[in-house]
DRENDRENFI-820413 format. One line per field, with one value per residue (C-alpha): residue in one letter; residue number from 1; x, y, z. Coordinates in nm, 2 decimals. Layout:
# residues N
torba <- (A ...)
torti <- (NUM ...)
xx <- (X ...)
yy <- (Y ...)
zz <- (Z ...)
# end
This chain:
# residues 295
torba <- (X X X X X X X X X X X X X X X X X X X X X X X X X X X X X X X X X X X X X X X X X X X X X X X X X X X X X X X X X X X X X X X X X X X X X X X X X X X X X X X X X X X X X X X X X X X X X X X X X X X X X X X X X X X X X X X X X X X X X X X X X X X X X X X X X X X X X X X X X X X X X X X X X X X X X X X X X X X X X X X X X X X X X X X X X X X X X X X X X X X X X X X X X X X X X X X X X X X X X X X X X X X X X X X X X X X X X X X X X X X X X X X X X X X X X X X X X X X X X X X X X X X X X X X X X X X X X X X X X X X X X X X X X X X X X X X X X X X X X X X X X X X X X X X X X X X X X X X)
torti <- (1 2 3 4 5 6 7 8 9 10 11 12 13 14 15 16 17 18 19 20 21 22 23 24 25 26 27 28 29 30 31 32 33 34 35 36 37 38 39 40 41 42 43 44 45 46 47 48 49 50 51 52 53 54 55 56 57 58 59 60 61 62 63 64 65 66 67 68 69 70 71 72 73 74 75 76 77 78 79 80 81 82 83 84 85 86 87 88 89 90 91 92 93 94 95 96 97 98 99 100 101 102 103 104 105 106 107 108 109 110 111 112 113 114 115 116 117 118 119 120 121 122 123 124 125 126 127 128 129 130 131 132 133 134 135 136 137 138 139 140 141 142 143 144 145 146 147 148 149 150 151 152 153 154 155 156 157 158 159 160 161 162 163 164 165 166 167 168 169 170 171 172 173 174 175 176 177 178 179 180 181 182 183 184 185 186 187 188 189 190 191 192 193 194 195 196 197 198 199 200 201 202 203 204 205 206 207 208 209 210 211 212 213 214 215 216 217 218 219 220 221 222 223 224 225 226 227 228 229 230 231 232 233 234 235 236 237 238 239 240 241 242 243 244 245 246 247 248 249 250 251 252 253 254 255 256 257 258 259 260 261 262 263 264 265 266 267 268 269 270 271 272 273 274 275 276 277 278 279 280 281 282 283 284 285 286 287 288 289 290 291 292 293 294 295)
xx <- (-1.37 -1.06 -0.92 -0.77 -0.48 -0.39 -0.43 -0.16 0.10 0.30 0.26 0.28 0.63 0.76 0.75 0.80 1.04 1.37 1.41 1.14 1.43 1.55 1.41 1.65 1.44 1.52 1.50 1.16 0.96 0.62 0.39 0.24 0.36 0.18 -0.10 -0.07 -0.29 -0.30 -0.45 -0.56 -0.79 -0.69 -0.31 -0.23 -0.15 0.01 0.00 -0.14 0.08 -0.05 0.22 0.33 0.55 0.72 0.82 1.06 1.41 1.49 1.14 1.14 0.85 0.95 0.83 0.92 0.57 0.61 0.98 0.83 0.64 0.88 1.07 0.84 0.71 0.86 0.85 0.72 0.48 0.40 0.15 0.41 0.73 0.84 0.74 1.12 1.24 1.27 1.39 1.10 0.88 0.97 0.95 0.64 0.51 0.63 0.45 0.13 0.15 0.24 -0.01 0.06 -0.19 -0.29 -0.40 -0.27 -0.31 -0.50 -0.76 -0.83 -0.98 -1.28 -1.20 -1.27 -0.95 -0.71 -0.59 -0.51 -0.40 -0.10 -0.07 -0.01 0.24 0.44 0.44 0.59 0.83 0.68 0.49 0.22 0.49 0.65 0.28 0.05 0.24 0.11 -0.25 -0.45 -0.41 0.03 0.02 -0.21 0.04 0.31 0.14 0.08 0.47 0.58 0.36 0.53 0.87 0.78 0.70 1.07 0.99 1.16 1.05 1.43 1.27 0.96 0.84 0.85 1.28 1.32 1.12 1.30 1.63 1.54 1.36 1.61 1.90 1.71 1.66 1.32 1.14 0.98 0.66 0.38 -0.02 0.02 0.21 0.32 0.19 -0.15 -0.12 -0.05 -0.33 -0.61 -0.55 -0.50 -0.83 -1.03 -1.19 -1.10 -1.40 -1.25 -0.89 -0.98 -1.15 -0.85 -0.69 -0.88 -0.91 -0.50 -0.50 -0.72 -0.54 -0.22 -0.26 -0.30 -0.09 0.12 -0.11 -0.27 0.01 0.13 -0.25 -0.21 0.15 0.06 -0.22 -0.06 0.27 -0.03 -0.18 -0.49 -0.69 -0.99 -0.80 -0.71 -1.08 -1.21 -1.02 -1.30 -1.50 -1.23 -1.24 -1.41 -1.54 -1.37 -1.47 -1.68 -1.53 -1.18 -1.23 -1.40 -1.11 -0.81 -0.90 -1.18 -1.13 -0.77 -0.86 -1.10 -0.78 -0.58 -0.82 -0.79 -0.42 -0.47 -0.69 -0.48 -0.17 -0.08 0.21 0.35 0.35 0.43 0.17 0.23 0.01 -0.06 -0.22 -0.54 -0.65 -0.76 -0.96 -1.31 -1.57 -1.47 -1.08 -0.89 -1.00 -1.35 -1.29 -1.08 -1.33 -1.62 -1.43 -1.38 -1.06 -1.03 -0.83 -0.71 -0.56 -0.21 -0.09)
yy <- (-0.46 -0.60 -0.42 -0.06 -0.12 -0.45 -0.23 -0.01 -0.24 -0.08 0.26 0.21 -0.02 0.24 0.54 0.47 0.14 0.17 -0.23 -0.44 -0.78 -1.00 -1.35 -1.66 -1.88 -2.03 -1.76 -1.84 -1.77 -1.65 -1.90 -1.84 -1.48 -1.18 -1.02 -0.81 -0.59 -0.43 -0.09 0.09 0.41 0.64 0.71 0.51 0.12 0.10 -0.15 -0.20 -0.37 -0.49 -0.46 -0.53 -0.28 -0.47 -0.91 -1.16 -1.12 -1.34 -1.34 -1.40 -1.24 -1.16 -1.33 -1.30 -1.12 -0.88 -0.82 -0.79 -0.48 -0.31 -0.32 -0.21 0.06 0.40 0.50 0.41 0.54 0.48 0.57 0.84 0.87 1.10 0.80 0.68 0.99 0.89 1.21 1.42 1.17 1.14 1.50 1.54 1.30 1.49 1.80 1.63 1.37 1.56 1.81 1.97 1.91 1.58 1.35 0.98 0.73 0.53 0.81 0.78 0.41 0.29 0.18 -0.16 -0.16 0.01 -0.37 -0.45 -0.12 -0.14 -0.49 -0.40 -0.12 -0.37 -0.63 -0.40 -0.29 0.08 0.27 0.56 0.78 0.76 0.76 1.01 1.29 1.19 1.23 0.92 0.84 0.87 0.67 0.42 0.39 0.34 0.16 -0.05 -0.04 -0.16 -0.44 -0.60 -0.60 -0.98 -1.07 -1.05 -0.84 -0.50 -0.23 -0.25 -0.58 -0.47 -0.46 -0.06 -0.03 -0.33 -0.11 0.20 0.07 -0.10 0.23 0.41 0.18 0.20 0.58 0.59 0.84 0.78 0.96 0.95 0.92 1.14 1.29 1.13 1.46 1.35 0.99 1.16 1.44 1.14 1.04 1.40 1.51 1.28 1.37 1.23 0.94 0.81 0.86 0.72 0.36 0.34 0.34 0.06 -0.17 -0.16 -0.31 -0.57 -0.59 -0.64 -0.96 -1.13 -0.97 -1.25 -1.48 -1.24 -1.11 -1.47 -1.50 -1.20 -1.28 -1.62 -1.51 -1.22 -1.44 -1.65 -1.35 -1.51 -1.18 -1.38 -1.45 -1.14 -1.02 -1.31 -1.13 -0.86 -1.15 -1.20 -1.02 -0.67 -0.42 -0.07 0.24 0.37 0.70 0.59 0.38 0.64 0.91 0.65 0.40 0.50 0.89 0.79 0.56 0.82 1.10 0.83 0.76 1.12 1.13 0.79 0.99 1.22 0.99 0.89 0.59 0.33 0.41 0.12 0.14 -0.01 0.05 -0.19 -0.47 -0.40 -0.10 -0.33 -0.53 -0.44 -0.13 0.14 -0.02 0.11 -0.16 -0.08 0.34 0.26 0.06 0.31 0.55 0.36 0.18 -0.15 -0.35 -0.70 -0.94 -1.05 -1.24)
zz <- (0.13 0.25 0.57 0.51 0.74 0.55 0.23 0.28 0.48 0.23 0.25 0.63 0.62 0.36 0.50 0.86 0.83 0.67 0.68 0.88 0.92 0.68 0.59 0.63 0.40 0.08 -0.25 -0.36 -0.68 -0.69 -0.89 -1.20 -1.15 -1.01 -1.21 -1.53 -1.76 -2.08 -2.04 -2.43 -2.50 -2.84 -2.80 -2.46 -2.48 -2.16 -1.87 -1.52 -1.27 -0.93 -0.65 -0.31 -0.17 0.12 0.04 0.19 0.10 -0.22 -0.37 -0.73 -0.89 -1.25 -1.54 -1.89 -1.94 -1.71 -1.85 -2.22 -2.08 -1.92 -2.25 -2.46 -2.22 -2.24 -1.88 -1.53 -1.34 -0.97 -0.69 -0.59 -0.71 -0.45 -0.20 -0.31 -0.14 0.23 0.42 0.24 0.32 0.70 0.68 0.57 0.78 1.12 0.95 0.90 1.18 1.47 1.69 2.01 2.32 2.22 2.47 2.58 2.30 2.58 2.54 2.21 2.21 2.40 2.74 2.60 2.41 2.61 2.72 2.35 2.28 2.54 2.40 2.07 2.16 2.36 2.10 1.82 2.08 2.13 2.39 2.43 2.53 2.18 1.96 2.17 2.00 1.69 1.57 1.55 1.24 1.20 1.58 1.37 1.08 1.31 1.52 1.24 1.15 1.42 1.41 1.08 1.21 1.24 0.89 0.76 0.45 0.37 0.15 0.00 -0.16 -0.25 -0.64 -0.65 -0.59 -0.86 -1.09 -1.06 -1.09 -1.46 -1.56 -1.45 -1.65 -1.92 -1.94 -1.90 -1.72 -1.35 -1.24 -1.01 -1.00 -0.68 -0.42 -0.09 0.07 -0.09 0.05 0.39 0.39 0.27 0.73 0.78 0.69 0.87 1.12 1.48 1.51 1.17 1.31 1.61 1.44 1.21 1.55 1.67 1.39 1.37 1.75 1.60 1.28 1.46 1.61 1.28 1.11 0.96 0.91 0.65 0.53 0.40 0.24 0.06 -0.05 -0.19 -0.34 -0.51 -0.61 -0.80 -0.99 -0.81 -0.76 -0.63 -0.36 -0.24 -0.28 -0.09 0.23 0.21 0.39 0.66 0.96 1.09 0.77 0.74 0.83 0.54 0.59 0.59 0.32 0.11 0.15 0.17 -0.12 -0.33 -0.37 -0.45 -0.68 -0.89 -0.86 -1.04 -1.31 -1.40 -1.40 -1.62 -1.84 -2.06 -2.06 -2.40 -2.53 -2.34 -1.96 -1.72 -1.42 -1.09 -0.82 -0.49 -0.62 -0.33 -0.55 -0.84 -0.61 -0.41 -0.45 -0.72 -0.79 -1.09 -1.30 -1.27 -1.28 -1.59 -1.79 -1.69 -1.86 -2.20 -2.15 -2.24 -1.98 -2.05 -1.85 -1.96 -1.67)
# end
């Protein structure tokens, strides 16, 4: 299963990162085009998008494909569309993020990472000061945040703002599979080992974070899906825990949104949901839809 953190660089950069830098090189154009599905059962013939949330400045990923569907779809629907909505979002991530009495960050991790821990904090340019009033799994997140303020990507040129600006043009409505107060309570809930390894495997994480970041963007500029699978066999597994209650059990909650939906909808989720144990593609097809790749 490719790594949780790695999973949700978006959700992470999104919410906590107004802009991570900008990227000086050369406007660019993904190859071949990121992937695309058809998605039918009864009264829906809709479409499946695969997303990154956060890319390079200048990144061309549009093809006429994709543009077809978006024309011929009569509205959008992402993860959350209330994720657009920064201050609530912020907001809700104090509510749920914050605790009183906690102890150190340094606490929280084995003694065996405490070295990499403080590394990691110094490297993204933060401190235990500023995270230990967070629960585990917010300091994780932003933690993790911090970490990407290398890559030179922004969420304002991520897939998901694109999107809502043509919907939007077009008059087409904009909804969500979920909330972001969903997104947020999946780490909320954990309990505090789990919060504590998500912890630790974003120290790891954040050393190569660039490296597998550019892997994931070339492979998903490609549509090449294989690619992006193959980095389940890269590095450290997840916590099954975590990974049960941050991917999977989201996954299932977004086949039954999918489920009564009928027309034309427009479906963009991260493109690391439709890879590895129980993705969408799988759910959906269990449940009768045929799903065909398009791009």
């Amino acid at each position: 299963m490719m790594r949780v953190v790695t999973r949700l660089l978006a959700l992470f950069a999104l919410t906590m990162v107004a802009a991570c830098g900008q990227n000086d090189t050369p406007t660019a154009k993904a190859q071949g085009g990121p992937a695309l599905w058809q998605v039918q059962r009864g009264e829906l013939n809709g479409w499946l998008f695969g997303t990154i949330h956060v890319l390079p400045k200048g990144l061309s990923w549009d093809t006429p494909t994709i543009t077809e569907a978006m024309t011929a779809s009569d509205r959008l629907v992402l993860e959350a569309a209330d994720l657009q909505d920064e201050q609530k979002t912020l907001s809700l991530f104090e509510k749920m993020g914050r605790s009183a009495g906690l102890p150190p960050l340094e606490r929280r991790v084995p003694d065996e990472e405490k070295t990499a821990l403080v590394k990691a904090m110094a490297d993204g340019g933060t401190n235990s000061q500023l995270l230990s009033g967070y629960e585990s799994w917010a300091a994780a997140m932003l933690l993790s945040a911090s970490s990407q303020q290398g890559l030179g990507v922004s969420q304002d040129d991520g897939v998901e703002p694109v999107l809502i600006e043509r919907f939007k043009k077009a008059g087409k409505p904009i909804g969500g599979l979920e909330t972001v107060e969903r997104q947020f309570a999946a780490f909320d809930t954990l309990p505090e080992a789990a919060q504590s390894r998500l912890l630790v495997q974003t120290i790891h994480e954040a050393k190569g974070m660039k490296a597998l970041y550019d892997r994931i963007l070339t492979a998903w500029g490609k549509g090449d899906m294989d690619a992006i699978a193959k980095e389940d066999q890269i590095g450290e597994q997840p916590d099954p825990m975590v990974e049960e209650a941050v991917l999977v059990a989201r996954n299932r909650d977004w086949v039954k949104a999918i489920e009564p939906m009928q027309g034309r909808p427009f479906i963009a989720v991260g493109a690391g949901h439709l890879t590895g144990r129980e993705n969408l593609i799988e759910l959906l097809k269990a449940k009768g839809f045929t799903v065909t790749r398009v791009q």
